[in-house]
DSSP file (Angstrom, degrees, kcal/mol; ACC not computed):
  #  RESIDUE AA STRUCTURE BP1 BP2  ACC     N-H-->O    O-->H-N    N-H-->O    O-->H-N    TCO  KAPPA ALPHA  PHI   PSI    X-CA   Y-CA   Z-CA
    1    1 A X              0   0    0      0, 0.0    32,-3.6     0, 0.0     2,-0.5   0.000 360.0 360.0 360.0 128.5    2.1    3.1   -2.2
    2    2 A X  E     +a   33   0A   0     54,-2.5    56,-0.5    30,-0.2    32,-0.3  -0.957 360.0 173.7-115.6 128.6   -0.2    0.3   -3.0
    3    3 A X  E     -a   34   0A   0     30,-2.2    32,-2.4    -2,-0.5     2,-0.4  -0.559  30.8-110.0-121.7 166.4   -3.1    0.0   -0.2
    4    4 A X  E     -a   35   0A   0     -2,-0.2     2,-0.5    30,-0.2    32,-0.2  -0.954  32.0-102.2-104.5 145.4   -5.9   -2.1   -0.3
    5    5 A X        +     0   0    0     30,-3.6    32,-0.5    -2,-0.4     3,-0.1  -0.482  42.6 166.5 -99.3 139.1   -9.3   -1.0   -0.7
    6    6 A X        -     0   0    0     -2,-0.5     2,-0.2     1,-0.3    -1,-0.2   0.955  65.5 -24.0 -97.0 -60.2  -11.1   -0.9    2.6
    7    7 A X  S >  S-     0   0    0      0, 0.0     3,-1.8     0, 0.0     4,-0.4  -0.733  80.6 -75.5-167.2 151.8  -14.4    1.2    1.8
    8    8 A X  T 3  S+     0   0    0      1,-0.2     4,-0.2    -2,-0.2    -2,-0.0   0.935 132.1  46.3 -26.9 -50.8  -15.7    4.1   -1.0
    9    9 A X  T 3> S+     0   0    0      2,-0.1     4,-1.5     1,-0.1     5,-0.3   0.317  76.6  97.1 -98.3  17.1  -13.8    6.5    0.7
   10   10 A X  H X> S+     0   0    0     -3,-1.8     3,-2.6     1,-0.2     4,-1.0   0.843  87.0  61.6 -75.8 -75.4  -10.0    4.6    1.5
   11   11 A X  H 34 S+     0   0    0     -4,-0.4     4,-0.4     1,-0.3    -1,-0.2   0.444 116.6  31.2 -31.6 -42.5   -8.6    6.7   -2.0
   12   12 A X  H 3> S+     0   0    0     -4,-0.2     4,-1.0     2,-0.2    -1,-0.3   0.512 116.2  51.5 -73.3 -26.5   -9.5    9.8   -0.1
   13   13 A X  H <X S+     0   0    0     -3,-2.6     4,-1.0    -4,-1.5    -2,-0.2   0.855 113.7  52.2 -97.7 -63.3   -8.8    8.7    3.4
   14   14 A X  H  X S+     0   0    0     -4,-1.0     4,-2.7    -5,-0.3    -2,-0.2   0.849 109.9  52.1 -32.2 -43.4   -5.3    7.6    1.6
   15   15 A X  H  > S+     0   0    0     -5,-0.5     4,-1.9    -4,-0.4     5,-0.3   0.898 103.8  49.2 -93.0 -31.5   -4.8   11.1    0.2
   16   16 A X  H  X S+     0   0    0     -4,-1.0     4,-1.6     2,-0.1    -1,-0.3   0.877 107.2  53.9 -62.1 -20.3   -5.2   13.1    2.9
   17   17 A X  H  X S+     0   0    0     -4,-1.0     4,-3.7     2,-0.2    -2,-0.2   0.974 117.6  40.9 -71.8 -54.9   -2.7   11.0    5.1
   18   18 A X  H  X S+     0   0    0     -4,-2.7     4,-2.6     1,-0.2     5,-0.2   0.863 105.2  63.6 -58.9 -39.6    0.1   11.5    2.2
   19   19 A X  H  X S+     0   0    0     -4,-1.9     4,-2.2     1,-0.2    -1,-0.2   0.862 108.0  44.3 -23.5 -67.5   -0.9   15.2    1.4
   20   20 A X  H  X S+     0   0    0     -4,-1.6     4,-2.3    -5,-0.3    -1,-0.2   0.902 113.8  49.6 -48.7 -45.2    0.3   16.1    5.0
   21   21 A X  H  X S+     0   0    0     -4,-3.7     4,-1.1     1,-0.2     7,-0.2   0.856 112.5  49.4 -67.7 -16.8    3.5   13.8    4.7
   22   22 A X  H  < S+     0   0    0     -4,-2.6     3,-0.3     2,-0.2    -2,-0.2   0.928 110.8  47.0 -84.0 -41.0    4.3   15.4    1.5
   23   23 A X  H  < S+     0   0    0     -4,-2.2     3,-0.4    -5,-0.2    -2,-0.2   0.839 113.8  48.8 -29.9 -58.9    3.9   18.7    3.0
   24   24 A X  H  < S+     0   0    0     -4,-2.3    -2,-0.2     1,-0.2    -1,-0.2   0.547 116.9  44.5 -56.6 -30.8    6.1   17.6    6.0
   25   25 A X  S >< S-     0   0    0     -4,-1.1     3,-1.7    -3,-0.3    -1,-0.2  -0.631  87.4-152.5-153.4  59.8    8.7   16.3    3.8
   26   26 A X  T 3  S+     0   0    0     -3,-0.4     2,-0.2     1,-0.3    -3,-0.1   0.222  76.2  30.5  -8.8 120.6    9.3   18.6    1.1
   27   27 A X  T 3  S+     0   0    0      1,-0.2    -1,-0.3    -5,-0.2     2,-0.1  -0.174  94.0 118.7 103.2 -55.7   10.6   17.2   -2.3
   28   28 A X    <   -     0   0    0     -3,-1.7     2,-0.5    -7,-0.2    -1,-0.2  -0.350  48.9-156.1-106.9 140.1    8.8   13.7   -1.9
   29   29 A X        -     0   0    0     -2,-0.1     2,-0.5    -3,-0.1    -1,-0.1  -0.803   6.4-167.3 -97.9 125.6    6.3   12.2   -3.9
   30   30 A X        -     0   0    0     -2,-0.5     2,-0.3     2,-0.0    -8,-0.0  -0.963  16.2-159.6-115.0 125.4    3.8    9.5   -2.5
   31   31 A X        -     0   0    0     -2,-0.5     2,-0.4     2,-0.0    -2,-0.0  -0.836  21.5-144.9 -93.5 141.1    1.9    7.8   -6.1
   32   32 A X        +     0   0    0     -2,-0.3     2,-0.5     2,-0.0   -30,-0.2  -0.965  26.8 172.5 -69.5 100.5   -1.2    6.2   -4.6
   33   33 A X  E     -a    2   0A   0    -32,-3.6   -30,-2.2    -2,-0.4     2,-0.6  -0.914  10.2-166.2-136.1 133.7   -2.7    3.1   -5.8
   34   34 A X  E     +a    3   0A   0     -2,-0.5   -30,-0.2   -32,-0.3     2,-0.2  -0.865   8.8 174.1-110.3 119.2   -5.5    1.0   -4.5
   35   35 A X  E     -a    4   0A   0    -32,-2.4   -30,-3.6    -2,-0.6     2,-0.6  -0.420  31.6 -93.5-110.7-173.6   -6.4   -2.2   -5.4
   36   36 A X    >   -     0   0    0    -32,-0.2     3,-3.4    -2,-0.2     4,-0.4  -0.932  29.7-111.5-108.4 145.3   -9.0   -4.7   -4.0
   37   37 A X  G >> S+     0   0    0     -2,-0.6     3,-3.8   -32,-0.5     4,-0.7   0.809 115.7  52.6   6.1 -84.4   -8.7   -7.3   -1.5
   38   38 A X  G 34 S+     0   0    0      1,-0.3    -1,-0.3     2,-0.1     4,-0.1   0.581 116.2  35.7 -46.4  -2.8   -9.2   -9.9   -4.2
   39   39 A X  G <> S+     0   0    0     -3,-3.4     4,-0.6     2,-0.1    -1,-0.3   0.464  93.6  94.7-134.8   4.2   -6.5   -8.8   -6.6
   40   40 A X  H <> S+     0   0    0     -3,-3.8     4,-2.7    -4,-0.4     3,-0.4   0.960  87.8  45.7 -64.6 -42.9   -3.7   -7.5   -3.7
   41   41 A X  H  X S+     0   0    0     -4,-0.7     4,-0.9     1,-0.2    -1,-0.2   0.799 115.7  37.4 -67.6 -27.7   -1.8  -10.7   -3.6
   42   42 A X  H  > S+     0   0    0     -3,-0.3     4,-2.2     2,-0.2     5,-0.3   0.635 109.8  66.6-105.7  12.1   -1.3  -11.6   -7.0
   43   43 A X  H  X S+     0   0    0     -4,-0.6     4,-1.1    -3,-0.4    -2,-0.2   0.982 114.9  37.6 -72.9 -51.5   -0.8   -7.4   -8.0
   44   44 A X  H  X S+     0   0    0     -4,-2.7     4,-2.1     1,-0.2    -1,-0.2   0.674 110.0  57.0 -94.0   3.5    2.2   -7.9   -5.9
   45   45 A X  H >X S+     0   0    0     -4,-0.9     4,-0.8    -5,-0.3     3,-0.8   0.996 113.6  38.5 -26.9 -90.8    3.0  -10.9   -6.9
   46   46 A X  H 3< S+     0   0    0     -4,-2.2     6,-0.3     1,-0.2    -2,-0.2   0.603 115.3  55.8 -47.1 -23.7    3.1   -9.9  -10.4
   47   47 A X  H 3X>S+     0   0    0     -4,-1.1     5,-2.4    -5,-0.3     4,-0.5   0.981 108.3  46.5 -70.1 -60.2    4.7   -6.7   -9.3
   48   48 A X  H X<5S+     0   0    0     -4,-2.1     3,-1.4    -3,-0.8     5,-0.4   0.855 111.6  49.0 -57.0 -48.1    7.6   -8.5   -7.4
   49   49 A X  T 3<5S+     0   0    0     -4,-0.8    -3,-0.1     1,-0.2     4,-0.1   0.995 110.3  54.8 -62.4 -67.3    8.5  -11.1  -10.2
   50   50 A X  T 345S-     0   0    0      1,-0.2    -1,-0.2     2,-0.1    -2,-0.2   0.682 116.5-118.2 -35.2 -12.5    8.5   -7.9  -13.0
   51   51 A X  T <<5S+     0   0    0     -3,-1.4    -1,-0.2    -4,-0.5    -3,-0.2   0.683  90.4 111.2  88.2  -6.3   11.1   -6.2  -10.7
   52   52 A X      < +     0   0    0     -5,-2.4    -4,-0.2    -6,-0.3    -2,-0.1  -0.052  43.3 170.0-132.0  42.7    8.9   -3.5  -10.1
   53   53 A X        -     0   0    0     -5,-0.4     2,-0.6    -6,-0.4    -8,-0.1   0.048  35.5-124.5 -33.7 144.7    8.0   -4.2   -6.2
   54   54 A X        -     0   0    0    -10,-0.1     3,-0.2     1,-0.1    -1,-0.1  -0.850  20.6-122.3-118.7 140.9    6.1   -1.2   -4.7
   55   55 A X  S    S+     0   0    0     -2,-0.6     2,-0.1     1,-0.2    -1,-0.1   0.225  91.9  21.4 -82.0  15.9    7.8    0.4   -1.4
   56   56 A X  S    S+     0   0    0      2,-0.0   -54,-2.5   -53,-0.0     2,-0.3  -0.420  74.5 135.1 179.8 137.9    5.3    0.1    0.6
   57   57 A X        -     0   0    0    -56,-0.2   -54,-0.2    -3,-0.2     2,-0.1  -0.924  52.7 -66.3-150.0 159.7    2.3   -2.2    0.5
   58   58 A X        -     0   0    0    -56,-0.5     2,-0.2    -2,-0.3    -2,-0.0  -0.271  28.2-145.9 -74.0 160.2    0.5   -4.3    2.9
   59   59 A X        -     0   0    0     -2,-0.1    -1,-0.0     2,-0.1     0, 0.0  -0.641   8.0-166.7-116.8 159.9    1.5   -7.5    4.7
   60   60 A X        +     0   0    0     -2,-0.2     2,-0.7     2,-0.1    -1,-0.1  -0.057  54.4 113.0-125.8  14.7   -1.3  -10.0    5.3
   61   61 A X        -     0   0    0      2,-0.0    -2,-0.1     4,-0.0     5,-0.1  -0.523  68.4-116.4 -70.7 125.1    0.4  -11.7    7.4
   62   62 A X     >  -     0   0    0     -2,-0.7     4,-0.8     1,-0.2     3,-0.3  -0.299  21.1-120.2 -74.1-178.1   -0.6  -11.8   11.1
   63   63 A X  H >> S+     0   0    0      1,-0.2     4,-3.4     2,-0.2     3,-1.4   0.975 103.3  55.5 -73.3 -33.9    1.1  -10.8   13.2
   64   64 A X  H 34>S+     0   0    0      1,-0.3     5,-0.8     2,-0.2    -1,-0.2   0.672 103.9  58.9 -56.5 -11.2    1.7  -14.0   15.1
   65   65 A X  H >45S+     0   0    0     -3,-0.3     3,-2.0     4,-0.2    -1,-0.3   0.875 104.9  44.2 -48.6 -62.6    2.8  -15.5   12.5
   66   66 A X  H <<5S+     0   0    0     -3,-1.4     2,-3.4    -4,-0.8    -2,-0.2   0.988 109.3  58.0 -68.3 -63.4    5.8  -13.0   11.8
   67   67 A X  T 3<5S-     0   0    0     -4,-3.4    -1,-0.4    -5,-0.2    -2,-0.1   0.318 121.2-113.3 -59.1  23.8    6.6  -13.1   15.3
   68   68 A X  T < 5       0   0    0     -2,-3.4    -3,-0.2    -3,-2.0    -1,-0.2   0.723 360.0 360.0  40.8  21.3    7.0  -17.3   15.0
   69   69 A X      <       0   0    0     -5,-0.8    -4,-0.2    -6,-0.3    -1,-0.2   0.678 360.0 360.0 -82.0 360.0    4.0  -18.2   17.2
């Protein structure tokens, strides 16, 4: 899961959410990475051309946008 980083404390913030889903959901592994603001777009940029897109990452899109407003 690739986040952006919000504050000191998002890597921790992060780890507590997944700890519980991993808990919840026995067997599954959440990898944690945090980037910054300034470098999200072109890490998954670079991620997506290499083929090695991360399964779930943030949109910065608004929403009105998505939605065709």
């Amino acid at each position: 899961m690739l986040v952006p980083s919000y504050s000191d404390a998002t890597q921790t913030n992060w780890q507590t959410v997944i700890d519980g889903f991993e808990a919840a959901n026995e067997g599954t592994t959440v990898n944690l990475e945090v980037v910054s603001w300034d470098d999200l777009d072109s890490v998954v940029t670079t991620r997506i051309q290499a083929g090695e897109a991360p399964d779930i990452h943030p949109q910065r899109w608004p929403v009105h946008r998505v939605r065709g407003r």
